[in-house]
C-alpha positions in Angstrom: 0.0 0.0 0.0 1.3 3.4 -1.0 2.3 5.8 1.8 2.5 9.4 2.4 6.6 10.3 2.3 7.3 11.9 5.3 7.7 15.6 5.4 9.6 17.6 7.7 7.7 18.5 10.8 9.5 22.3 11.2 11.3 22.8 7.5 14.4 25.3 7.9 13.1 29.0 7.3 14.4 30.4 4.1 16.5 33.8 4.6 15.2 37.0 4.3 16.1 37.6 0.1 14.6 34.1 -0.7 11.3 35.6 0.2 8.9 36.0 -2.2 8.0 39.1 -1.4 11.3 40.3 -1.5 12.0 39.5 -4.7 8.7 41.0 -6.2 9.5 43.9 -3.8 13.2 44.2 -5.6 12.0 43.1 -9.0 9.3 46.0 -9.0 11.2 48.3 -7.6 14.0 47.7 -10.5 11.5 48.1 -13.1 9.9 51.2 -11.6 13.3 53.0 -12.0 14.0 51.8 -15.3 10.8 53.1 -16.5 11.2 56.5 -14.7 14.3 57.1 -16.4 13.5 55.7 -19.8 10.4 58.0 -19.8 12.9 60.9 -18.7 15.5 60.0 -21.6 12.6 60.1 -24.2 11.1 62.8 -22.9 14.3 64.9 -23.4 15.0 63.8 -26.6 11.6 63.9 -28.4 10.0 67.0 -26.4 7.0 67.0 -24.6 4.9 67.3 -27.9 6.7 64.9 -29.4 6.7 62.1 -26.9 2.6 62.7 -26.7 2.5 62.2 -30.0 5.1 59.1 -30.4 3.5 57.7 -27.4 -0.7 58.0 -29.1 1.0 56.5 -32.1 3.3 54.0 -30.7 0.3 52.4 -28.7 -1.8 51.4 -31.7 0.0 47.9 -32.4 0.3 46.5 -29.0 -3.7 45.5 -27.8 -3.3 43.5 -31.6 0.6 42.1 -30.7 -1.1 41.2 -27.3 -3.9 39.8 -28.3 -2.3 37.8 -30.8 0.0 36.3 -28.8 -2.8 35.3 -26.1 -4.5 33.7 -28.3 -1.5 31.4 -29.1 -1.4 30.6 -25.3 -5.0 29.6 -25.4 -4.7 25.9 -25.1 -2.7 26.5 -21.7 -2.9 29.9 -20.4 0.0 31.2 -18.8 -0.5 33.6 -15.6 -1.5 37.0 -16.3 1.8 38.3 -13.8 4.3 36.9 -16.3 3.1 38.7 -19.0 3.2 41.7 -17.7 6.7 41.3 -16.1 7.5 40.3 -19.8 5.8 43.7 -21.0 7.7 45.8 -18.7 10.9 44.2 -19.0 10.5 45.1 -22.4 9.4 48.6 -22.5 11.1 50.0 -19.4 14.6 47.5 -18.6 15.6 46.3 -22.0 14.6 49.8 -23.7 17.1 51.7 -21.2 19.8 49.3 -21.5 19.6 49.8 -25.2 19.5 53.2 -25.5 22.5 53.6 -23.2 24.8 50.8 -24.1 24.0 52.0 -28.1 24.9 55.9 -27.5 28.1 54.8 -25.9 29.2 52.1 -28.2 28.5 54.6 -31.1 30.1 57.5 -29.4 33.1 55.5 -28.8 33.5 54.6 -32.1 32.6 57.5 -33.5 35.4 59.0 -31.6 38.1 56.6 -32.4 37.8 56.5 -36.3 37.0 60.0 -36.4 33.8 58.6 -39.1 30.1 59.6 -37.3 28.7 58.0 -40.7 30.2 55.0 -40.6 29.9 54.6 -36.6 26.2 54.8 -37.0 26.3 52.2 -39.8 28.6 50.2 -37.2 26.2 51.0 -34.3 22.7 49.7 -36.0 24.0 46.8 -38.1 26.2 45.5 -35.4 26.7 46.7 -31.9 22.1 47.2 -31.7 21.4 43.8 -32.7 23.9 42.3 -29.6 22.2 44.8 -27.4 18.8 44.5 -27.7 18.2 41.2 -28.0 21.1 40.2 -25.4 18.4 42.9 -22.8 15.2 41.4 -24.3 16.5 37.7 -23.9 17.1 38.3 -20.1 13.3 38.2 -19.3 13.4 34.9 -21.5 16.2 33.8 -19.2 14.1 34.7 -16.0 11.2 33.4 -16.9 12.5 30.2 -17.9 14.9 30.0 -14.3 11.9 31.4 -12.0 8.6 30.5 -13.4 9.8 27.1 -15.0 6.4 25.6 -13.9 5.2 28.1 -16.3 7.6 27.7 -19.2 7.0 24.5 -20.6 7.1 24.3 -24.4 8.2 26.1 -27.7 4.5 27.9 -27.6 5.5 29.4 -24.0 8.3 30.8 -25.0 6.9 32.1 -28.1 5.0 33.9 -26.4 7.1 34.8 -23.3 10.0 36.2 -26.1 7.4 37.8 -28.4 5.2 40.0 -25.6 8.7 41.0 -24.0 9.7 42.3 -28.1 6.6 43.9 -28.0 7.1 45.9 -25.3 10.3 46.7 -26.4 9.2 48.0 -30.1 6.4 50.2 -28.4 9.4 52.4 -26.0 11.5 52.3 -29.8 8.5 53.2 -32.1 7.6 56.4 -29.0 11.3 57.4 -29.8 11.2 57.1 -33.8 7.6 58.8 -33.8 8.9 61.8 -31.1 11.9 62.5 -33.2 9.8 62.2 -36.8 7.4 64.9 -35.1 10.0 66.9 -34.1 11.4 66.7 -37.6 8.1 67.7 -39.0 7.9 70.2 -36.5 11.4 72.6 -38.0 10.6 71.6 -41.6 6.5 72.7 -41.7 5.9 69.1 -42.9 2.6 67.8 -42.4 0.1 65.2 -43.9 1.3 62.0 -45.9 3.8 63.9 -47.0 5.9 64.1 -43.4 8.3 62.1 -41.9 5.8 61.2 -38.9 3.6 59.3 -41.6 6.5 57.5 -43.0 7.6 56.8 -40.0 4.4 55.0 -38.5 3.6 53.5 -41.9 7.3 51.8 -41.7 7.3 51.1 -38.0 3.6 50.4 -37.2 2.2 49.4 -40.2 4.4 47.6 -42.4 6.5 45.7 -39.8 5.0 45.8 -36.2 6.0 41.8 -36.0 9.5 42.9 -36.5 11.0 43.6 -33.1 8.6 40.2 -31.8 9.7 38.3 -35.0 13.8 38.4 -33.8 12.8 37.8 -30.5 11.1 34.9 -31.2 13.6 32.9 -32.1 15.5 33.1 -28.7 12.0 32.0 -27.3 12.0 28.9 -29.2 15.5 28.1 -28.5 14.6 28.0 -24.6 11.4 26.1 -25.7 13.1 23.3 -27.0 15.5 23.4 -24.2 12.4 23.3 -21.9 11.5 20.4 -23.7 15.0 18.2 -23.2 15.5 15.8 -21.0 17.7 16.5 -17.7 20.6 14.3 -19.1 21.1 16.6 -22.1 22.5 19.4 -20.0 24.8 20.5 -23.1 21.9 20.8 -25.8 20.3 22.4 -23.1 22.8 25.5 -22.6 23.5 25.3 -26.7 19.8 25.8 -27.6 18.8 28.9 -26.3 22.3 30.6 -27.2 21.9 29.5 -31.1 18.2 31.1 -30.9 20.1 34.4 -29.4 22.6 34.5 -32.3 19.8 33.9 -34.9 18.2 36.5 -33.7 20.8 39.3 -33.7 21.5 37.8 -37.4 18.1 38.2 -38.6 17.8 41.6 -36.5 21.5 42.8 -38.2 20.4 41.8 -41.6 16.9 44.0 -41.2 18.9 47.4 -39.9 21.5 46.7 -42.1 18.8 46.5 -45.2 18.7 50.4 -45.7 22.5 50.1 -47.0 21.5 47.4 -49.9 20.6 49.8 -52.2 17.4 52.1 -53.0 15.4 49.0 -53.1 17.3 47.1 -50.2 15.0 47.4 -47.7 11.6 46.3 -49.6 13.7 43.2 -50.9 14.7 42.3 -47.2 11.1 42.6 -46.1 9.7 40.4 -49.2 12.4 38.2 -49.2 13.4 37.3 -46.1 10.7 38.8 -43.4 7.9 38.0 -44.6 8.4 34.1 -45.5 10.0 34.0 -41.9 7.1 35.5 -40.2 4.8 33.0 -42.1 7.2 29.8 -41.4 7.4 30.9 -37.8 3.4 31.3 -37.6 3.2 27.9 -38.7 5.5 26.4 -36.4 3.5 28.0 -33.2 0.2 26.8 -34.6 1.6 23.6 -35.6 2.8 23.0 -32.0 -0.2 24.1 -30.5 -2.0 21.4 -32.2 0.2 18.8 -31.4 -0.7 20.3 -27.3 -4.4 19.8 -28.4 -3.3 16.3 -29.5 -1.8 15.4 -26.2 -4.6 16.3 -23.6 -6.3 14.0 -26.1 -4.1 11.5 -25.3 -3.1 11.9 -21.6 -6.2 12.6 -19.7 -8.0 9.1 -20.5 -5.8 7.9 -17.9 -7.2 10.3 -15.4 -10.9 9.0 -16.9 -9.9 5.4 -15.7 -9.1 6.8 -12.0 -12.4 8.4 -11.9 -10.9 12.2 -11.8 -12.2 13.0 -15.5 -15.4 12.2 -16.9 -15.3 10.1 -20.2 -16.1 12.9 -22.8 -13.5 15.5 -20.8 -10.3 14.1 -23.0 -11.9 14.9 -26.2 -13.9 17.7 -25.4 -10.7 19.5 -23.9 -8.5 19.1 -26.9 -11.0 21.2 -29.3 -10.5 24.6 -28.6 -14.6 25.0 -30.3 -15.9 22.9 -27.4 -13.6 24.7 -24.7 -15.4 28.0 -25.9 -18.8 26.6 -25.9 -18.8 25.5 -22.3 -17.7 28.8 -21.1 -20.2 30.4 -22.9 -22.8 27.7 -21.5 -21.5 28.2 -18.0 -21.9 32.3 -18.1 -24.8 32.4 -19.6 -26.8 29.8 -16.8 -24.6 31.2 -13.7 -22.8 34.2 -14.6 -19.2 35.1 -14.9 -18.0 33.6 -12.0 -18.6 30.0 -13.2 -17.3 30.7 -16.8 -14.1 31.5 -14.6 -14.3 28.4 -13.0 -14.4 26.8 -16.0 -11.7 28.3 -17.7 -9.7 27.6 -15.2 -11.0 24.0 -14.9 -9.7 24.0 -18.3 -6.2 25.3 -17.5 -5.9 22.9 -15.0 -6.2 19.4 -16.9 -4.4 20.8 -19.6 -1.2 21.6 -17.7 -2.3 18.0 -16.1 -2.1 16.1 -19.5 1.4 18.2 -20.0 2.8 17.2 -16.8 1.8 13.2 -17.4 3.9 13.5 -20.7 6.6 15.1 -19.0 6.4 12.4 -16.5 6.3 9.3 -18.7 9.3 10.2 -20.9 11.5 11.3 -18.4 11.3 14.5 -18.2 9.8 15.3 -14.6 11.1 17.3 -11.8 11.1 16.2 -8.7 8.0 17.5 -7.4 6.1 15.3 -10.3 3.6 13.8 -7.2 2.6 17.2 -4.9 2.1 19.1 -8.5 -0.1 16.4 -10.1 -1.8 16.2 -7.0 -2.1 19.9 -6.7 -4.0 19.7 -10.0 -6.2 17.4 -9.3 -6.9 19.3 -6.2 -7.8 22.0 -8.3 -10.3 20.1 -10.8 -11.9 18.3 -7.7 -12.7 21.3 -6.3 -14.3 23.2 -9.6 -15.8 19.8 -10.9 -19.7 20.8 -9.9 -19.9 24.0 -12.2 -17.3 22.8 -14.9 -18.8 19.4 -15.5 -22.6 20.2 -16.8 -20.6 22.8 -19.1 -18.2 20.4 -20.7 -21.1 17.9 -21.0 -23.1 20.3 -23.2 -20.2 21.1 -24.9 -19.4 17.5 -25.8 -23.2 17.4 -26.8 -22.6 20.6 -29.3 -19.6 19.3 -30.5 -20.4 15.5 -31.2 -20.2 14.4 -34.8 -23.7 12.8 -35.9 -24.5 8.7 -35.5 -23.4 6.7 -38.4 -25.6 4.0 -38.7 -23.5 0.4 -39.3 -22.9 -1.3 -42.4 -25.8 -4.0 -43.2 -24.1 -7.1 -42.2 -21.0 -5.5 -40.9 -20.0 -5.8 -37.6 -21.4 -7.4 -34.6 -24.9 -6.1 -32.9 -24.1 -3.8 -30.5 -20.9 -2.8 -31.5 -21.9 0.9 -31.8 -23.5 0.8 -28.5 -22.3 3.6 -26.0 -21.0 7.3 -25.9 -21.3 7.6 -29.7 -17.8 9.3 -30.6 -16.0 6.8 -31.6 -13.6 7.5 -28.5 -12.6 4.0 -27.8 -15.1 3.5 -24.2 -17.0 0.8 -23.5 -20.4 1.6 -22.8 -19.7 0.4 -19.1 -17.2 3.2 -18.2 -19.5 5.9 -18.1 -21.8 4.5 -15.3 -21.9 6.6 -13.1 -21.7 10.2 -14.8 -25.3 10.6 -15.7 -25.3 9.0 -19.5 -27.4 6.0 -20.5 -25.7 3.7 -23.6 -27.7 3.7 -26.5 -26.7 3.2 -30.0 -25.2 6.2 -32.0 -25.0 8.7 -28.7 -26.0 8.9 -25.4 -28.8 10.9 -23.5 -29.0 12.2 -19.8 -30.7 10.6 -17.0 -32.3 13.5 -16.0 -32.5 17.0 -17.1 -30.3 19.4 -15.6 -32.1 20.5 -12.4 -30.4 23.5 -12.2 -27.1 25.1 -12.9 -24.4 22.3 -11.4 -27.0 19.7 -10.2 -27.7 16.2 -11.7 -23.9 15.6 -11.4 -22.8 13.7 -8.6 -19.4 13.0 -7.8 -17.7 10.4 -9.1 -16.7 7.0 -7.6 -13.4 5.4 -7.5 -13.9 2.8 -9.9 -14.5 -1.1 -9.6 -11.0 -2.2 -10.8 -7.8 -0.7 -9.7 -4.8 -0.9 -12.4 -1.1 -1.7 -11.1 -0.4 1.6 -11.8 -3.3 3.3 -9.0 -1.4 3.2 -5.6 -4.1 2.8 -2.5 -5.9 6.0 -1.9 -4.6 8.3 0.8 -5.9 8.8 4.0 -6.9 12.3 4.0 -8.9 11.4 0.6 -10.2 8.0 0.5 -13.7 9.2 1.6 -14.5 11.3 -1.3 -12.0 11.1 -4.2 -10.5 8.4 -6.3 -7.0 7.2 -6.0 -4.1 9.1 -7.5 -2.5 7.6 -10.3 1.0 7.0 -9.8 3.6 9.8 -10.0 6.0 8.8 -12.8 4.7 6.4 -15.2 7.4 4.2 -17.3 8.3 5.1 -20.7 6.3 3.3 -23.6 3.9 1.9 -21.3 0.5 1.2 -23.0 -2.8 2.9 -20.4 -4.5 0.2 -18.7 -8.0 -1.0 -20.3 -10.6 -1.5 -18.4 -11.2 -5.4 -17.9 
């Protein structure tokens, strides 16, 4: 019988800077004084007009970055707190560290080969690129180090490298935009014809994706890295760095287009950034499918324990049926329970993510207390989520095909009616009846959350189900055990 390991009875206390409130103390203190001073350096070099004007224009692209890259992070949400740290980073840390390690690299060199053309030329094609994407990586890095329960997958740091970019470009494009208006201001420019409205149509209409697009890369060399196993400490350290040098290269090549000729910079953009940004777009959604794919194929294990209902695998793997049941739950309890399921949602998918971490290898140590803490988490939501997913599997179920005359055996099409692979006999219990080509409810919903009782632990208990725990045994199943072996088939029900 499985035990409880024991836990120390007073563990040590952690010193005073290994608080956590410390370090969110320190951290948003640092970023607080990065952004008072950033605002003070543009500010002073745009004028107050102009950095109105840079800053109305500059904040056109970012709700549409933002919401763009959310919506990649759909399948599993990350926490609202990174992405703001991300954001900030961005616009206030990495925008100051560029501004000042650029002026004084280009001073300097402007100063020792007496050639202020050619160390500008120097500065944006050689010394920027290694600057700003060195500072924009860090938050990758710290992100990756401090929130790695956070920071599982190429899609996660997609989306971790590409909000930081973003919040870099919007403190750049406030700077380009100030200074354009200034420009406009001396020369009695105005209209399409002005530097300001070449300047946004470059910056923020043509390539708002650029600053995110460079970034991007170093994200996806830390989400492969997230993805290795612990053995492969070398690939590991090698990933994210080869991400980091492709994206200075990429980033070089775009400042350094302007010097390719009259035309060098649209045949950069056609060329090079626009087949990129389309091959990278692919990548993310292709990955997040393959994520959809593997709640699909996880969570069945979790059915078979009696933590999931049947239809939950399927039904949270189609980002169609995820919508509907939030919309089903707000509309019959209000936006509280639409919460609850959203997060019910967020909490078997990271569930499914951390089986598959689990069964190849690829676990931390707390594997057990964080799938338990999950499972903690669905228990506890289960009443509101469950009658939303159910309708939602309802919506969502492809029609009854009718057997072959003289095909098959009677009854073979008995049961849920998806084609998921359940017998009819696993989903006693969760208010279905089995009846060929679907399935129909007991009872009508008496009400928001009701008709749904909790369910048992099963009749059989797989090899793989240690004995429930004490604290549990009365009301919830048994957990499945913590690290599952490699290429081991999921037990069938006898």
């Amino acid at each position: 019988m499985a035990t409880c390991p024991p836990y120390p009875t007073n563990p040590p206390r952690p010193h005073w800077w290994q608080r956590g409130w410390v370090r969110y103390g320190a951290l948003t203190t640092l970023l607080a004084i990065s952004g008072l001073v950033i605002l003070a350096l543009v500010r002073e070099q745009t004028g107050t007009q102009g950095f109105l004007v840079g800053l109305g224009l500059a904040v056109l692209p970012v709700p549409l970055l933002m919401a763009a890259f959310r919506w990649l992070d759909r399948v599993e949400p990350g926490p609202w707190r990174n992405l703001v740290f991300c954001f900030a980073w961005g616009a206030c840390a990495a925008a100051l560290i560029a501004i000042i390690a650029n002026s004084f690299a280009t001073r300097w060199i402007a100063t020792a080969t007496a050639d202020p053309a050619g160390a500008d030329t120097l500065g944006a094609t050689v010394i920027a690129p290694v600057v700003e994407e060195s500072a924009k990586a860090a938050a990758v890095l710290l992100v990756f180090l401090f929130r790695r329960r956070d920071f599982t997958g190429i899609v996660d740091g997609v989306v971790t490298a590409g909000v930081t970019a973003t919040g870099f470009a919007f403190t750049e494009n406030i700077l380009y935009l100030g200074n354009a208006f200034g420009t406009d201001q001396l020369t009695g420019d105005s209209g399409f014809a002005s530097v300001t409205a070449a300047t946004f149509f470059v910056r923020v209409v043509m390539s708002p994706f650029a600053h995110p697009l460079f970034t991007v890369l170093t994200g996806i060399g830390f989400g492969i890295a997230a993805l290795s196993t612990g053995r492969h400490h070398l690939r590991r350290a090698l990933l994210p760095l080869a991400g980091l040098l492709l994206a200075m290269g990429m980033h070089a090549l775009w400042n350094g287009s302007a010097a390719f000729g009259e035309y060098g910079f649209l045949a950069v953009y056609g060329a090079f950034m626009v087949p990129c940004f389309g091959l990278l777009t692919w990548l993310v959604i292709w990955t997040r499918q393959r994520e959809l794919r593997t709640v699909r194929e996880e969570l069945p294990a979790y059915v078979m324990a009696g933590w999931l209902a049947p239809a939950e695998p399927h039904t949270l793997a189609s980002m169609h049926a995820r919508r509907l049941a939030r919309q089903y739950a707000r509309r019959h309890a209000g936006k509280q329970a639409a919460r609850a399921v959203a997060q019910y949602e967020a909490y078997a998918t990271s569930l499914a993510f951390l089986r598959q971490r689990g069964r190849k290898g690829r676990a931390g140590p707390d594997f057990a207390v964080r799938e338990r803490e999950l499972l903690d988490a669905l228990w506890h939501r289960r009443d509101v989520a469950r009658p939303a997913l159910d309708h939602a599997a309802r919506a969502t179920a492809p029609p009854p095909v009718a057997p072959w005359p003289g095909y098959g055996t009677p009854g073979s099409h008995a049961g849920y009616g998806y084609g998921y692979g359940y017998a009819a006999a696993a989903y006693a219990g969760y208010g279905y009846a089995a009846r060929p080509g679907g399935f129909a409810p007991v009872a009508p919903y008496g009400g928001y959350g009701h008709g749904h009782p909790a369910p048992a632990a099963p009749a059989f208990t797989p090899a793989w189900v240690p004995a429930p725990f004490p604290a549990h045994a009365r009301s919830r199943p048994a957990y499945p055990s913590a690290h599952p072996a490699p290429h081991q088939p999921l037990p069938r029900r006898p």
